[in-house]
N, C-alpha and C positions, 0 to 999 in steps of 0.2 A: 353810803353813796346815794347819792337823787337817782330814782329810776332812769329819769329822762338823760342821765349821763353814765347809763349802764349798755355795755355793748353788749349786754343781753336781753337788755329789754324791749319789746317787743307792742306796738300798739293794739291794745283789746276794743273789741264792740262790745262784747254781753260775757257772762260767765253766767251759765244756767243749767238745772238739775230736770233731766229729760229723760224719753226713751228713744234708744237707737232707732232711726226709719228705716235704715239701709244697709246692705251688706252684710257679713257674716254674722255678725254680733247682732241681730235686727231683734228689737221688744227688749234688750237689755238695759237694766236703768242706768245712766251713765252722766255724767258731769260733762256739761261742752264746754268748752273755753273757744270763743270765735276771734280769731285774729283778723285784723284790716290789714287792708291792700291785696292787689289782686292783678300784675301786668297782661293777663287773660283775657278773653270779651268771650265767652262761650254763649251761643245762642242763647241756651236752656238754663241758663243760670238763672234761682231762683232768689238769691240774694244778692243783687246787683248792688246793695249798699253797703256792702262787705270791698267794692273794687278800689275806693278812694280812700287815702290814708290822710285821716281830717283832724281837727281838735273838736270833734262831737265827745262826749263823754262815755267813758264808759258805761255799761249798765248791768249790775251784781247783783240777779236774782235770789237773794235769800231770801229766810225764814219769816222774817221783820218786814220785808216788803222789798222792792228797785231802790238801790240808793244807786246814785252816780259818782262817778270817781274819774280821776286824773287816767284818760287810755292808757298813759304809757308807761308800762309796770314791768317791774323787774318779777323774773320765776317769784322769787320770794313772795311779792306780793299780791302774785296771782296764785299761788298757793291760800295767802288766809283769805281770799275771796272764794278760792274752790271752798275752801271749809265750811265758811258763810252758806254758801248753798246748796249744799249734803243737806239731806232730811236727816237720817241718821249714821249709817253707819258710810264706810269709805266707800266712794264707786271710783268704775274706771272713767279716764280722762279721755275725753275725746278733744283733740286738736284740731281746731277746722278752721274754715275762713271764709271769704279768702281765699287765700293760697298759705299757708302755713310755712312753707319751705323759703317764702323769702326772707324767716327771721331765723334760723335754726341756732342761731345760739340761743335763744329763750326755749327754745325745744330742749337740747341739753342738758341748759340751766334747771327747767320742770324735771326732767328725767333725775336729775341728782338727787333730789328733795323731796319727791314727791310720795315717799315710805312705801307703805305695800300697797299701793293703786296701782293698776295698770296704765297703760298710758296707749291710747290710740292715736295712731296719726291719717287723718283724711288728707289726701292730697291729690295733684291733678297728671302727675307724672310726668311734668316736664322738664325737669330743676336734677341730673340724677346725681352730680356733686351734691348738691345738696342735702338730698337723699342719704347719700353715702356716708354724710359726716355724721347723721342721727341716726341711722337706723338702730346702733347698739342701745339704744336709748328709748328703742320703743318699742312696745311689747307684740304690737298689730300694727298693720300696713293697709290701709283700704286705698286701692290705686285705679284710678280714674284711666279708661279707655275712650280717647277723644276722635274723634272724625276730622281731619283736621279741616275740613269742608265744613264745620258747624262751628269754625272758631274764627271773630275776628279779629283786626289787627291788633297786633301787641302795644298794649301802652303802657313807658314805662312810668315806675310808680313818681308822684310827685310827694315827696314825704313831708307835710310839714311838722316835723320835729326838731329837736335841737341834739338827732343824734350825730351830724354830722355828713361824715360816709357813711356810703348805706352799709348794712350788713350783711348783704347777699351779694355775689362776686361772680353770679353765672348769668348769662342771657340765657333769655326766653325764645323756645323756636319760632321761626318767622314763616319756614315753605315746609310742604310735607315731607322732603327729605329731612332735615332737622327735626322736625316731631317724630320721624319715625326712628332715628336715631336715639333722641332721647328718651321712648319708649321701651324701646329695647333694651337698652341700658336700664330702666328703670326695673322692667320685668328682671330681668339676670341678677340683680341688686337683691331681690325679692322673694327671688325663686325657692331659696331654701330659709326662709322668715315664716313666721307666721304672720299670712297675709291673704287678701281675697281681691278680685280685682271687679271691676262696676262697668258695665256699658248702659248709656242713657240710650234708649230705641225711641224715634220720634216719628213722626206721620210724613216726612218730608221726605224723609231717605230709605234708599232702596237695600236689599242684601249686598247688594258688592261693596254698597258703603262701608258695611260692617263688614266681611270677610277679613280684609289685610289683616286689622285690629285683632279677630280670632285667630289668624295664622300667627302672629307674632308670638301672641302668648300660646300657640300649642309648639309653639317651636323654642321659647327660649323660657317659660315656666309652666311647663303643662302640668303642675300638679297644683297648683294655685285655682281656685275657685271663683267659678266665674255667676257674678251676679247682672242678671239684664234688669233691668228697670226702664219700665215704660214712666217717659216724662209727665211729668204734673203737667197739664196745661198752664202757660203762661204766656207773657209776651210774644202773643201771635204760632209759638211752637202748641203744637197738638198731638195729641195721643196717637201709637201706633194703631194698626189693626191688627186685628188676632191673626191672620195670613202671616203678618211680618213676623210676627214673634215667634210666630210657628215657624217660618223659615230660618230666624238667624237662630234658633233652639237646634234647631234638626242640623243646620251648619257647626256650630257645637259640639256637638255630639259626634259630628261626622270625624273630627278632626282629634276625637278623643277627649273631649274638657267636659270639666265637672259643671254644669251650667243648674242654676234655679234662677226663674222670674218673682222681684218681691217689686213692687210698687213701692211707693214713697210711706211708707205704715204709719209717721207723725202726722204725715198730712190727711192720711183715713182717719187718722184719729181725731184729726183737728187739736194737736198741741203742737209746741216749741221745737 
């Protein structure tokens, strides 16, 4: 069957062989698979060309060099690009984006086929149907803690493909009561997974911003681990101060959660 008339398949930006920058697995070598589209506008997003679902080409970092490919590929054939771009032996899969969870059948799909790699899934926590239908499917969960003061309006995706209907079936939260619904749900989803969850701390917001976000998860997965990351500066977002991080750490703590500070590590490093 043509990818592009597979209800699995899913549009790719890049498929490339890195080291984790974030969250529990961070310095581990690992395969991304980047998927497009994105109904989100998060301030701090640092791959803002990740939000439109375009006919730009793929891009399959392997061994031989960037070849370019048809985006829209079915598991299967984002499997012999993951192969492509292994140095040697098998790594774990990181599924990013984007937003990942507005294609989960291609999540699925990857998780059938994909032999003994593990399979991580990055996501922003807002989709928990979604969530729900893959998690058997994935072996890690790294779940994004949003402000929803840091998020703008939802736009939804404009696909141009020829898949039809879309493949995602759930809206996107629009007011804080909806995010914080869908977070909750998301954490309860997660709680007993192997999983770690992410607060981006930025120079603009104060502790109370971040409090709800740490009650939520000390009340509905306090055993999940919490990773703060002070944002990369970009698009006019800047780095917290050591006070903030010291405060939302000590808030953390206060409420019983396993908390560590890691920075964005690929971009210390200056790789992919």
């Amino acid at each position: 069957m043509d990818a592009t008339h597979d209800s699995a398949a899913a549009p790719l930006i890049e498929v490339f062989a890195s080291i984790q920058g974030e969250g529990a697995w961070v310095g581990e070598p690992q395969v991304f698979v980047r998927l497009a589209g994105c109904p989100l506008r998060c301030s701090w997003c640092d791959t803002p060309e990740s939000w439109v679902v375009g006919k730009n080409p793929a891009k399959v970092h392997g061994l031989k060099g960037v070849e370019e490919q048809d985006p829209w590929a079915s598991p299967f054939i984002a499997l012999t690009w993951i192969l492509s771009a292994e140095p040697r032996e098998p790594r774990t899969i990181s599924i990013t984006g984007g937003e990942p969870l507005m294609w989960p059948g291609f999540i699925r799909g990857l998780g059938n086929i994909k032999g003994p790699r593990r399979v991580h899934l990055e996501t922003a926590g807002a989709h928990p149907e979604a969530l729900a239908s893959v998690l058997d499917m994935v072996d890690h969960v790294s779940l994004d803690l949003k402000p929803d003061q840091d998020m703008g309006p939802v736009v939804p995706l404009d696909v141009e493909g020829p898949l039809g209907e879309r493949p995602w079936g759930e809206e996107s939260p629009t007011s804080s009561e909806e995010w914080r619904l869908a977070r909750r749900r998301c954490l309860a989803l997660i709680a007993d997974h192997d999983a770690c969850a992410k607060l981006i701390i930025s120079a603009d917001r104060g502790t109370q911003d971040y409090l709800p976000l740490l009650e939520d998860l000390a009340q509905v997965a306090p055993r999940i681990p919490l990773f703060l990351q002070p944002v990369t500066p970009c698009r006019g977002i800047s780095a917290p101060d050591p006070s903030l991080l010291t405060d939302v750490v000590e808030d953390a703590r206060d409420l019983g959660l396993t908390v560590r500070v890691v920075p964005q590590v690929h971009k210390t490093l200056g790789i992919q």
